[in-house]
N, C-alpha and C positions, 0 to 999 in steps of 0.2 A: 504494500500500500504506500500510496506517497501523498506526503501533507505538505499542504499548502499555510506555512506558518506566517501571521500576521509578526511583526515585530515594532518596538514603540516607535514614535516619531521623536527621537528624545528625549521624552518623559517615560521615567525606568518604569514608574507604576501601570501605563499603561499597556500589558501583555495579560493575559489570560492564565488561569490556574491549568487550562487544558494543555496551551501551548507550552508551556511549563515543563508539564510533566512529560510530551514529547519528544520536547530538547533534551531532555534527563535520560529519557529511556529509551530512543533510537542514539544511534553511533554513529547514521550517515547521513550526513549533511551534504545540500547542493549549494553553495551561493554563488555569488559575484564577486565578492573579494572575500577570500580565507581569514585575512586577518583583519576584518570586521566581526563574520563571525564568531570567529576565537574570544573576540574582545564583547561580543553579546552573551557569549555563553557566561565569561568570565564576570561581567557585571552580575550574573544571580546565583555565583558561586558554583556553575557546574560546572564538571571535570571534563578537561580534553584531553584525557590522557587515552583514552580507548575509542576516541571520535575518528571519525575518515572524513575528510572533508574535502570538494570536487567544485572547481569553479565550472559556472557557464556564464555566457554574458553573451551580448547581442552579435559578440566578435567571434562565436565558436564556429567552425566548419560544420554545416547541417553534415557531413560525411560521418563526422564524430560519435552522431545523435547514438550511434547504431548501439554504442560503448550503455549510454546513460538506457538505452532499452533492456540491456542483460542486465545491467545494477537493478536496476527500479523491479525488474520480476524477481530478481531472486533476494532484495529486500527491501524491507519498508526503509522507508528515506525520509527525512522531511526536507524541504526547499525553504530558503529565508530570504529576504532581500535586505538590500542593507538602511531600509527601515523603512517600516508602516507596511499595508500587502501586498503579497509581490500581485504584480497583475499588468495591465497592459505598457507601460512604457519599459515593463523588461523583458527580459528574455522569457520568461517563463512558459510565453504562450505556447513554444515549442517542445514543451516538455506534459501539457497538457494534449496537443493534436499528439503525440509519440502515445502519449497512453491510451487516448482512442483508438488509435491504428494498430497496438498492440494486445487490446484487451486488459492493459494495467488499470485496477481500483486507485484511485486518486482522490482526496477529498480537502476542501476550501475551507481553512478556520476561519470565524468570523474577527473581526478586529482594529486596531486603529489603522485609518484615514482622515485625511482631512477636508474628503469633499463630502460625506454623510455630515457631519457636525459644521460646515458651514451651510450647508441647504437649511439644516434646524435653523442656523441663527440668524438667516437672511430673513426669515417673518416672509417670503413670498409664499404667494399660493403655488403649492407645488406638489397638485394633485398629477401633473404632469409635468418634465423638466428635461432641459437635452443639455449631455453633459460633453464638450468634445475635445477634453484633453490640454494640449496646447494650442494656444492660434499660430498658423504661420506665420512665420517672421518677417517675409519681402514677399513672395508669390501667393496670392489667393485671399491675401491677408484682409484688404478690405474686402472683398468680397464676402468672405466667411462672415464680417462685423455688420454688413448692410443683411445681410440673412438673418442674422440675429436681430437686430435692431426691427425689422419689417413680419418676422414672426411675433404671434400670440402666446408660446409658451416661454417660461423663463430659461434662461440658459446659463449655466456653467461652463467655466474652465481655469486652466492654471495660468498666471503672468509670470515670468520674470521678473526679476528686482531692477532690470536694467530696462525692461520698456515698460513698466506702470507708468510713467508719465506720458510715453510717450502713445499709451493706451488711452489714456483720455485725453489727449489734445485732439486723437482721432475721433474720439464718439463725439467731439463738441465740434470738430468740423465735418460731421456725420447727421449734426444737428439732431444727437439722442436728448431725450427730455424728459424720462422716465427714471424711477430709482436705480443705482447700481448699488451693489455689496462687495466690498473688499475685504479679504480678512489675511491674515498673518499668524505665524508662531502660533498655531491651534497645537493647543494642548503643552504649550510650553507656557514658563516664568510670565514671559511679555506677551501674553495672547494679546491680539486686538481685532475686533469685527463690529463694521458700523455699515448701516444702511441709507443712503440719503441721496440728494438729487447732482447730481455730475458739477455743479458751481462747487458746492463744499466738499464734495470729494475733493477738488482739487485745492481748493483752499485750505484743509486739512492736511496735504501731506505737502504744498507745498510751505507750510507753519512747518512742518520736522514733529507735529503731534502725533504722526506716525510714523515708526521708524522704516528707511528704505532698508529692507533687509531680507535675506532669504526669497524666499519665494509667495508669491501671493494669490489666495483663490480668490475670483471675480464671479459675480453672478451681475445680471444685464434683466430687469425686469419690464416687459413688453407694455 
């Protein structure tokens, strides 16, 4: 069987009693960088002294795969990312289609993220929501903004620290006039998530009352 383990975003307390006890009592771990892992297990005192540990990352040879197919049937494994759940901007996807095509049980711990707990804190009605990751950087990029902007459902996704500003110089010469939600460091020291109309959004970060830092979930409400 292979698990699909959630890991914190930072904050130690956020991991699971299930997840827990996985790390503890499987030996074979998949990640991204080994000595990340090393250093998650080592944060809750578990031992790597009898652990095997096997990177993948979005740079492995699908040739490879063929390796992580005989692992994964002949033991339970769990897979970690190097924080919060692994799922679509890592490699993982490739180890879930491998167990479909193989007949390997694989199963999804629930856990921390930071686009379920910004959707609670944006107060939008989000009986429906389209969530699409990153926006592109130079190609498609307004285009992807005028699609949101011109849809009915609200929309998510992640900014970088280096173009939040340069995100909303665009929605004000996209002439958005609706609420956005930005939020930061969810589930850290400095959390911050406010909702309000695109003037004090920008008026807000550019005061420095929000720190430019890390990375930042956006929601765009229609």
């Amino acid at each position: 069987m292979l698990y699909f383990v959630p890991t914190p975003i930072w904050n130690k307390e956020d991991i699971t009693l299930r997840a827990l006890r996985l790390l503890k009592e499987i030996n074979i771990l998949i990640c991204e960088d080994t000595r990340t892992a090393k250093k998650l297990l080592s944060m809750y005192d578990i031992s790597i002294v009898w652990k095997e540990f096997y990177s993948l990352t979005s740079f492995t040879s699908p040739g490879k795969l063929w390796f992580y197919a005989k692992l994964l049937k002949e033991n339970d494994t769990v897979v970690v990312s190097e924080a919060w759940t692994p799922w679509l901007s890592d490699p993982w996807k490739s180890l879930v289609k491998l167990c479909n095509e193989n007949q390997i049980k694989y199963s999804v711990l629930p856990g921390a993220n930071a686009l379920v707990p910004s959707i609670v804190a944006a107060g939008f009605d989000t009986t429906e929501f389209i969530f699409i990751w990153f926006l592109p950087q130079k190609k498609w990029r307004q285009t992807a903004l005028k699609k949101m902007i011109e849809s009915e459902t609200p929309t998510f996704f992640y900014e970088s620290v280096h173009r939040i500003s340069k995100l909303l110089e665009e929605l004000k010469n996209l002439n958005f006039n609706w609420e956005i939600f930005i939020a930061r460091e969810i589930s850290k020291v400095f959390e911050q998530f406010f909702t309000w109309n695109l003037f004090k959004c920008e008026e807000f970060i550019k005061s420095w009352s929000i720190v430019i830092k890390w990375e930042f979930v956006v929601g765009l409400k229609p």
